[in-house]
NUKOL-810561 format. One record per residue: residue number from 1; x, y, z of N, C-alpha, C, O, CB in turn. Coordinates in Angstrom, 2 decimals. Glycine has a CB too. Layout:
// residues N
REC | NUM | X | Y | Z | X | Y | Z | X | Y | Z | X | Y | Z | X | Y | Z
...
This chain:
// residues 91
REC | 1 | 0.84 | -1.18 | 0.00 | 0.00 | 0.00 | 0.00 | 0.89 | 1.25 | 0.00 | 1.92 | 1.32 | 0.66 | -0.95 | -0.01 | 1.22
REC | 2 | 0.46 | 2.13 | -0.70 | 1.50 | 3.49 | -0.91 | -0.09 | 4.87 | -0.64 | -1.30 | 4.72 | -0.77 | 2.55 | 3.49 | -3.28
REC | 3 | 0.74 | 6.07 | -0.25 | -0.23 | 6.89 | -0.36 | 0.55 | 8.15 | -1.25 | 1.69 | 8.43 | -0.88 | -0.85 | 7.22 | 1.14
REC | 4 | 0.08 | 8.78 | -2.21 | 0.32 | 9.76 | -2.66 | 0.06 | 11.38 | -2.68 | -1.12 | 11.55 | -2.96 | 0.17 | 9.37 | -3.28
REC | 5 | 0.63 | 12.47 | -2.52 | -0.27 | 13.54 | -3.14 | 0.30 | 13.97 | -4.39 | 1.37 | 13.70 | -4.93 | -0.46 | 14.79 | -2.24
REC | 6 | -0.71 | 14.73 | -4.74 | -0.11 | 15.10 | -6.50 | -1.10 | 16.75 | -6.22 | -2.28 | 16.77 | -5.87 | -0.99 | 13.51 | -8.45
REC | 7 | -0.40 | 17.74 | -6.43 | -0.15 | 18.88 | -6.86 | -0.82 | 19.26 | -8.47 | 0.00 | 19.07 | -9.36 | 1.33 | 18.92 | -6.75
REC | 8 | -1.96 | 19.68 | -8.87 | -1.88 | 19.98 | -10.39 | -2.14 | 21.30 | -10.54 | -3.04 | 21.94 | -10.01 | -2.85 | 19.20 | -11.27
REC | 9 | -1.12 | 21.77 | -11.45 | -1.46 | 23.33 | -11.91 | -1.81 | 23.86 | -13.31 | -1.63 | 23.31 | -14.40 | -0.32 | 24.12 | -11.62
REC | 10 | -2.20 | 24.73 | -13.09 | -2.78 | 25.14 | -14.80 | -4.41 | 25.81 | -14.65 | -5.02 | 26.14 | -13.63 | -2.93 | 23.33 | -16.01
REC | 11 | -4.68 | 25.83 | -15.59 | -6.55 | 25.96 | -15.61 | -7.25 | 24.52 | -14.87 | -8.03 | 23.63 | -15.20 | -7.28 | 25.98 | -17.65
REC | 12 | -6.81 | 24.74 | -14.21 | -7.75 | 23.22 | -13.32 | -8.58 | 23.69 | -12.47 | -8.97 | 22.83 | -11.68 | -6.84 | 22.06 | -12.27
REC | 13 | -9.18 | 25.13 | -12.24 | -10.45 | 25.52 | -11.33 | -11.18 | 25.70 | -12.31 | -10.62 | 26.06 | -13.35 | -10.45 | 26.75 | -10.31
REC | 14 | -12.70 | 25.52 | -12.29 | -13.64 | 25.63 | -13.20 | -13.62 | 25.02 | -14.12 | -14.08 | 25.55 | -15.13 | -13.81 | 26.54 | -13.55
REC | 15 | -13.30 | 24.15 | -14.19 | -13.64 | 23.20 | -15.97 | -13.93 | 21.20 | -15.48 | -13.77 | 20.09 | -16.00 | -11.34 | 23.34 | -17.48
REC | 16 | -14.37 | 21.72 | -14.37 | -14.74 | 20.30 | -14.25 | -13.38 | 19.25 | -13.43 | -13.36 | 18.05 | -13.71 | -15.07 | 19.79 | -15.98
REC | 17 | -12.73 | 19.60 | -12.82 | -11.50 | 19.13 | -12.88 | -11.57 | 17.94 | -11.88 | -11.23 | 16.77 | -12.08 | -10.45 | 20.23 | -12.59
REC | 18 | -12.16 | 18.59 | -10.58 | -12.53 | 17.68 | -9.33 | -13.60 | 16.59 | -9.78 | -13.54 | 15.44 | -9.34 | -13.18 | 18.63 | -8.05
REC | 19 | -14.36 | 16.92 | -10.46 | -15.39 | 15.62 | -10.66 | -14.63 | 15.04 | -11.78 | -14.94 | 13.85 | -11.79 | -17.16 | 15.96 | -11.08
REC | 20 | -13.81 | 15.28 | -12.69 | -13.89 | 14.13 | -13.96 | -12.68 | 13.57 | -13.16 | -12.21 | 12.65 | -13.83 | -13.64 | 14.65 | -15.95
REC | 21 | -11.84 | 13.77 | -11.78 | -10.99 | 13.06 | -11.31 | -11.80 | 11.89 | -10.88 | -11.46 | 10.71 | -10.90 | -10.20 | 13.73 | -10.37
REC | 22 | -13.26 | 12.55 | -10.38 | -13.66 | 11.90 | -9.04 | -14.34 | 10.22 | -9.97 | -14.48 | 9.10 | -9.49 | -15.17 | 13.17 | -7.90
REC | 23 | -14.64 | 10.73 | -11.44 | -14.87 | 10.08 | -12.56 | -14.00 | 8.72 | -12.58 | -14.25 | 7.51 | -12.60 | -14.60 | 11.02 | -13.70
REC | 24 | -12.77 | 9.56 | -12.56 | -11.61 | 8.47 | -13.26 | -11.47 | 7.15 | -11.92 | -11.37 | 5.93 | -11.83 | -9.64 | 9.52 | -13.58
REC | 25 | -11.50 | 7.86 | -11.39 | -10.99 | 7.27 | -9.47 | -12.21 | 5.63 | -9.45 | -11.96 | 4.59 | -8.86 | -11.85 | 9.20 | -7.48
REC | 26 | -13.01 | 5.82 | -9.97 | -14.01 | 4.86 | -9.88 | -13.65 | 3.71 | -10.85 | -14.16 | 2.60 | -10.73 | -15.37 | 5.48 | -10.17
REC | 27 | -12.70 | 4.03 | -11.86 | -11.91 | 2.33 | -12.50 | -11.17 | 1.82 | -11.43 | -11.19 | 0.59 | -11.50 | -10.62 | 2.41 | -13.93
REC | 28 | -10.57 | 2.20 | -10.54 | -9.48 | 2.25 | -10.04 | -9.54 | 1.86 | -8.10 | -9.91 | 2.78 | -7.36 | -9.01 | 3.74 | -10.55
REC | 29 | -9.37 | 1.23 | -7.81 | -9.75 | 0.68 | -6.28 | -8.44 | 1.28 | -5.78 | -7.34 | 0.74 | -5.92 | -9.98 | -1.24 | -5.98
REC | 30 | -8.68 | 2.51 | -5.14 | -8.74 | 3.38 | -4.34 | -9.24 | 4.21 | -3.75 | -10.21 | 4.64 | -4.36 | -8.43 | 3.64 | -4.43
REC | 31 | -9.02 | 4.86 | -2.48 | -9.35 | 5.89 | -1.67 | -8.54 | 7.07 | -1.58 | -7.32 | 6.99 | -1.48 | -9.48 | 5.43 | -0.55
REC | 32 | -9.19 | 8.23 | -1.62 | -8.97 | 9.39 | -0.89 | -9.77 | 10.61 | -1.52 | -10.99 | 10.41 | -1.54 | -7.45 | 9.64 | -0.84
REC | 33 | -9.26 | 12.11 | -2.17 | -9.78 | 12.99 | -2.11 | -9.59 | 13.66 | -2.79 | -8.41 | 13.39 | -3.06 | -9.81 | 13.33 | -1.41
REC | 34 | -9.98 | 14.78 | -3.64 | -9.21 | 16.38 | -4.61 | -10.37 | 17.42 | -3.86 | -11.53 | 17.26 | -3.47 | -9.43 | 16.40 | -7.11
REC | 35 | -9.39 | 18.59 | -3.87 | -10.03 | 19.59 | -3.70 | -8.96 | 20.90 | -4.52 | -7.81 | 20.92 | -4.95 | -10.36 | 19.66 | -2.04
REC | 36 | -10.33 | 22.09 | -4.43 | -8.78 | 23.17 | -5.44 | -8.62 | 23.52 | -3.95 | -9.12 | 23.04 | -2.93 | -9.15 | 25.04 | -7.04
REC | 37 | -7.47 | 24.85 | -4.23 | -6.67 | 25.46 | -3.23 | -7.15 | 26.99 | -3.65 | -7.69 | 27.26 | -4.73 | -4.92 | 25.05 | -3.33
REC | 38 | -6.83 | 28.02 | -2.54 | -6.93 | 29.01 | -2.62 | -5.67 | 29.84 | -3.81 | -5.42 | 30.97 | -4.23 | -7.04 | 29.25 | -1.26
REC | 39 | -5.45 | 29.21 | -3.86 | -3.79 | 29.83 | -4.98 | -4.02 | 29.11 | -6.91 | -3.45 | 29.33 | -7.98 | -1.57 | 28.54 | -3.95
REC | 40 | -4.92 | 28.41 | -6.55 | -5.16 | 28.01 | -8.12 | -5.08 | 26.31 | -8.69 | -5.44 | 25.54 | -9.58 | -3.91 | 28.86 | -8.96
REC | 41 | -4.31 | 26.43 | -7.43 | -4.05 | 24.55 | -7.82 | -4.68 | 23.93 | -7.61 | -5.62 | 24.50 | -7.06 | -3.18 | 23.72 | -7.37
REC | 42 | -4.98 | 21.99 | -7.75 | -5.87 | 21.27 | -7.39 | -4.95 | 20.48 | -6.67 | -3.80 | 20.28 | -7.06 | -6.75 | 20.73 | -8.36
REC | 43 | -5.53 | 19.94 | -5.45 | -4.90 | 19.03 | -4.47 | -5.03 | 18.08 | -4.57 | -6.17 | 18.15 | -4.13 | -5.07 | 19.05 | -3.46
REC | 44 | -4.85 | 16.45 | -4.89 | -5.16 | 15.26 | -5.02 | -4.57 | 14.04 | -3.58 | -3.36 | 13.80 | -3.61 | -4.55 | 15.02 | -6.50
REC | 45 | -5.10 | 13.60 | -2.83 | -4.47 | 12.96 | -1.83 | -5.40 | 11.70 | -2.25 | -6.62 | 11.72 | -2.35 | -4.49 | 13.66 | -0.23
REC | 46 | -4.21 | 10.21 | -2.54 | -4.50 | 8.77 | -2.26 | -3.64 | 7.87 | -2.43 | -2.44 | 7.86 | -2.72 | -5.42 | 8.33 | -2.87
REC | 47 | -4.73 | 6.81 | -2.13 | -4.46 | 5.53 | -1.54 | -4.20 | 4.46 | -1.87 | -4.61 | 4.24 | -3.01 | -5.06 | 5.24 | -1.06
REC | 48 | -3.76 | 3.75 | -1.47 | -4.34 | 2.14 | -2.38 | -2.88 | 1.56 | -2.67 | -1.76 | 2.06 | -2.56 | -5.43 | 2.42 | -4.30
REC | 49 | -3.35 | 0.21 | -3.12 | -2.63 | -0.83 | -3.60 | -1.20 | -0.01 | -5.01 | -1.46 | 0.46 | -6.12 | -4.08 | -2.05 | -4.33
REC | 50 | 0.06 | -0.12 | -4.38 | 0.65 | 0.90 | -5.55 | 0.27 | 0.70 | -7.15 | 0.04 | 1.73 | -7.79 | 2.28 | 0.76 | -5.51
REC | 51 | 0.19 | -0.47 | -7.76 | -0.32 | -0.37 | -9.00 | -1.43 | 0.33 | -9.17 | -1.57 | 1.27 | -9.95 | -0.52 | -1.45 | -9.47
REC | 52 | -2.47 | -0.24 | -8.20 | -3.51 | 1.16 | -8.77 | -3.38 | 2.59 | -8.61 | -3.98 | 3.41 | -9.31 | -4.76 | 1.14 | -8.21
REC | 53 | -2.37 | 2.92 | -7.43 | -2.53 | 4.58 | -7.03 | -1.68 | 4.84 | -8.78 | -1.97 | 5.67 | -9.64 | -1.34 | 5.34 | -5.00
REC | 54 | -0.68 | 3.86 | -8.80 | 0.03 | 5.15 | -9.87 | -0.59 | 4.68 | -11.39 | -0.28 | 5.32 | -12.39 | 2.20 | 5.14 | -9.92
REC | 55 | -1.73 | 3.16 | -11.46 | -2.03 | 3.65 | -13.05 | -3.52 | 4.58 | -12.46 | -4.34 | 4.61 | -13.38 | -2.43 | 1.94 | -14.54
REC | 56 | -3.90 | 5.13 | -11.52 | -4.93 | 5.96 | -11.87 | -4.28 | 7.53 | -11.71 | -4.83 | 8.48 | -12.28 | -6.25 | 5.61 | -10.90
REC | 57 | -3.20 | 7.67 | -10.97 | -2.37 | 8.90 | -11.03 | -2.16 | 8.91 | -12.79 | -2.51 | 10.01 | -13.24 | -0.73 | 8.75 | -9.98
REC | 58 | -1.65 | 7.87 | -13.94 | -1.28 | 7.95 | -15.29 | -2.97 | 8.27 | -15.91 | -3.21 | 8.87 | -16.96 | -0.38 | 6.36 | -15.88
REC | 59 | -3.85 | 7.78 | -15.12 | -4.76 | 7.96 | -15.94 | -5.57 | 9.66 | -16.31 | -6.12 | 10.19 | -17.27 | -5.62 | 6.95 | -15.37
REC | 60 | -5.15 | 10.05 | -14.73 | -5.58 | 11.60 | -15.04 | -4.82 | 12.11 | -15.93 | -5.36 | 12.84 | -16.76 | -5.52 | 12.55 | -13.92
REC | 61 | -3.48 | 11.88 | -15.99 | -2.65 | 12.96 | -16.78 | -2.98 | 12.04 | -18.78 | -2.95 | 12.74 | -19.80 | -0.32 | 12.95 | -15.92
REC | 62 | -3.20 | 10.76 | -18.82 | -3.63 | 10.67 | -20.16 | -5.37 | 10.69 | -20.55 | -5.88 | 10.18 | -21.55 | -2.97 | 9.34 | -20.62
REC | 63 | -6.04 | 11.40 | -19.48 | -7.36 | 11.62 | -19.94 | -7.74 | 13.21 | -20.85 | -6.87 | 13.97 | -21.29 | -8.22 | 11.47 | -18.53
REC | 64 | -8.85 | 13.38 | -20.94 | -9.04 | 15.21 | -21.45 | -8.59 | 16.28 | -20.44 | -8.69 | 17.49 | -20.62 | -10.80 | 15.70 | -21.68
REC | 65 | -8.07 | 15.68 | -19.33 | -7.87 | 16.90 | -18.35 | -6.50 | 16.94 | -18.56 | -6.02 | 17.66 | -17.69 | -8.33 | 16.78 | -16.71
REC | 66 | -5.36 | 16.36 | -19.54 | -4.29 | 16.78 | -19.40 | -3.72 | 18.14 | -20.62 | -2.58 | 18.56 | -20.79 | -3.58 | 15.47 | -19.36
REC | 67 | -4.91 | 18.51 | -21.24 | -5.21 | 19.83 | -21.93 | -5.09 | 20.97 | -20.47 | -4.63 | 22.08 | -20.74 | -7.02 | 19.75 | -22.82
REC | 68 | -5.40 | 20.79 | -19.34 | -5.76 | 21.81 | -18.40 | -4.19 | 21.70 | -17.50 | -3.65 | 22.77 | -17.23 | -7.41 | 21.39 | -17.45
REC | 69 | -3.75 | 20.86 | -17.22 | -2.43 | 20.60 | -16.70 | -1.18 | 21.04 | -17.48 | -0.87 | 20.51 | -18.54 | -2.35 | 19.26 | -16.51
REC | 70 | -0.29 | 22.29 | -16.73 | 0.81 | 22.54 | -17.35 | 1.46 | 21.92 | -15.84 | 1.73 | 20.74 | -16.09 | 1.08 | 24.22 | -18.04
REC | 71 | 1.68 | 22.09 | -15.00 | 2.12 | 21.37 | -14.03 | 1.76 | 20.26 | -13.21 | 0.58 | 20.19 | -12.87 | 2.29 | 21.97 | -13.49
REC | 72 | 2.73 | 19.20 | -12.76 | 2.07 | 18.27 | -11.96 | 3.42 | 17.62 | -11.13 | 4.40 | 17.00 | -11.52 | 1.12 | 17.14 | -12.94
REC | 73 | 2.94 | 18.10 | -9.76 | 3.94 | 17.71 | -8.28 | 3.48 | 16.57 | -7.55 | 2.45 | 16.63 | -6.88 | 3.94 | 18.92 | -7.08
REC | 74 | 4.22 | 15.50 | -7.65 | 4.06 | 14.78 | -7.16 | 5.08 | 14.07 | -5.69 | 6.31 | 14.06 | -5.76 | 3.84 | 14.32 | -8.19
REC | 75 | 4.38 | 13.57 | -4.51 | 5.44 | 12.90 | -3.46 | 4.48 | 12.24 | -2.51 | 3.28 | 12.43 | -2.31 | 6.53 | 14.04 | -2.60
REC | 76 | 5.27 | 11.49 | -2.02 | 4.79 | 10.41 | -0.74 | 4.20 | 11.02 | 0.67 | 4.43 | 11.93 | 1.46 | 6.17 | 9.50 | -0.23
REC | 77 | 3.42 | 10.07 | 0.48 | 2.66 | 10.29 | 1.50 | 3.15 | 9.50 | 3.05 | 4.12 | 8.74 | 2.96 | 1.29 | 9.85 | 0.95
REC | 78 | 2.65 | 9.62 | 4.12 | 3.68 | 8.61 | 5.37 | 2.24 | 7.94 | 5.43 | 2.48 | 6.77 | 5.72 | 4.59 | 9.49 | 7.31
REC | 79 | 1.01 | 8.08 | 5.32 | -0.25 | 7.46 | 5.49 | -1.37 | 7.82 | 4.56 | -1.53 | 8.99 | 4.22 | -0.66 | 7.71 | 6.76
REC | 80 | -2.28 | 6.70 | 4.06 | -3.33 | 7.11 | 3.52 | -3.88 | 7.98 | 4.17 | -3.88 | 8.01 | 5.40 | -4.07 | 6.29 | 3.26
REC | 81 | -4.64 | 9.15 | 3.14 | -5.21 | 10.04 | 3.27 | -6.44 | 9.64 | 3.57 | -6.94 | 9.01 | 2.64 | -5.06 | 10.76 | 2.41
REC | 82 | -7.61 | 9.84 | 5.15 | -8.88 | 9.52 | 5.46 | -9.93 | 10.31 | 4.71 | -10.40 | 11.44 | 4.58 | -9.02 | 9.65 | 6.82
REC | 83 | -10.05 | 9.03 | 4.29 | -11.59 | 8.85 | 3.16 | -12.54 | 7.78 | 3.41 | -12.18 | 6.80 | 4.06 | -11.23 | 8.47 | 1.52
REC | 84 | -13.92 | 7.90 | 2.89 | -14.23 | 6.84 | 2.69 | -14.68 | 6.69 | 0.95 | -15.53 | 7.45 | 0.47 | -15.23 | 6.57 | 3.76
REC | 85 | -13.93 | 5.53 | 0.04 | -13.94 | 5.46 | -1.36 | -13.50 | 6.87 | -1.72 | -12.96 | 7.50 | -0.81 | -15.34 | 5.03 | -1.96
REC | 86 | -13.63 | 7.46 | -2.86 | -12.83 | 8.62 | -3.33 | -14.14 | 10.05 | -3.29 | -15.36 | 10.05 | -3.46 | -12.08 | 8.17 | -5.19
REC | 87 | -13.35 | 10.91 | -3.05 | -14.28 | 12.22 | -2.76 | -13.96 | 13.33 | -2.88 | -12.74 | 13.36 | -3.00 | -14.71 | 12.37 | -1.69
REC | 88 | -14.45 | 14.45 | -2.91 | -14.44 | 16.18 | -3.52 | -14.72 | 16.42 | -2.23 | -15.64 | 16.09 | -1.48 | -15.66 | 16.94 | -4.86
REC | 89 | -13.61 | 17.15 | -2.13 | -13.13 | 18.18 | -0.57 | -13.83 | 19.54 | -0.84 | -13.76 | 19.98 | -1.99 | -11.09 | 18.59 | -0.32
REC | 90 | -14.42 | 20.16 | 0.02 | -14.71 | 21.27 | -0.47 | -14.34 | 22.35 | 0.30 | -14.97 | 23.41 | 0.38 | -15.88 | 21.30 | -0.74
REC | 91 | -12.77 | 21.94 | 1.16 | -12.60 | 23.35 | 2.41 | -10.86 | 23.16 | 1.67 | -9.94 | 23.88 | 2.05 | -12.97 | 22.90 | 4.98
């Protein structure tokens, strides 16, 4: 089990960004969360079995949202991020 966060920058407020994650997250058996940030970015914190965290981490960046992504920060987490199944943060 690995936990990740990933950092995305670009036009990722307003175009749908948090739900077509929250979209993708549902092939993919994991947990945790996205929310945007007050500075522009979108926050991504999860979970799971490492093959799935990082092919659904590949899957955001090869879906339509990687038109909206000019940046993407990624690093380890010390614990899954508390969720229950995957979800849109809204603070």
């Amino acid at each position: 089990m690995i936990a990740r966060q990933v950092f995305f920058e670009g036009n990722v407020q307003g175009v749908g960004f948090r739900w077509s994650v929250k979209q993708i997250a549902k092939g993919f058996d994991v947990t945790g969360w996205v929310r945007n940030l007050p500075d522009g970015r979108v926050e991504l914190q999860v979970g799971g079995a490492e093959s799935e965290v990082r092919e659904f981490i590949e899957a955001i960046g090869q879906s339509e949202l990687r038109a909206h992504i000019r940046n993407q920060n990624e690093s380890a987490l010390a614990q899954a991020p508390a969720a229950r199944g995957f979800e849109i943060r809204h603070q």
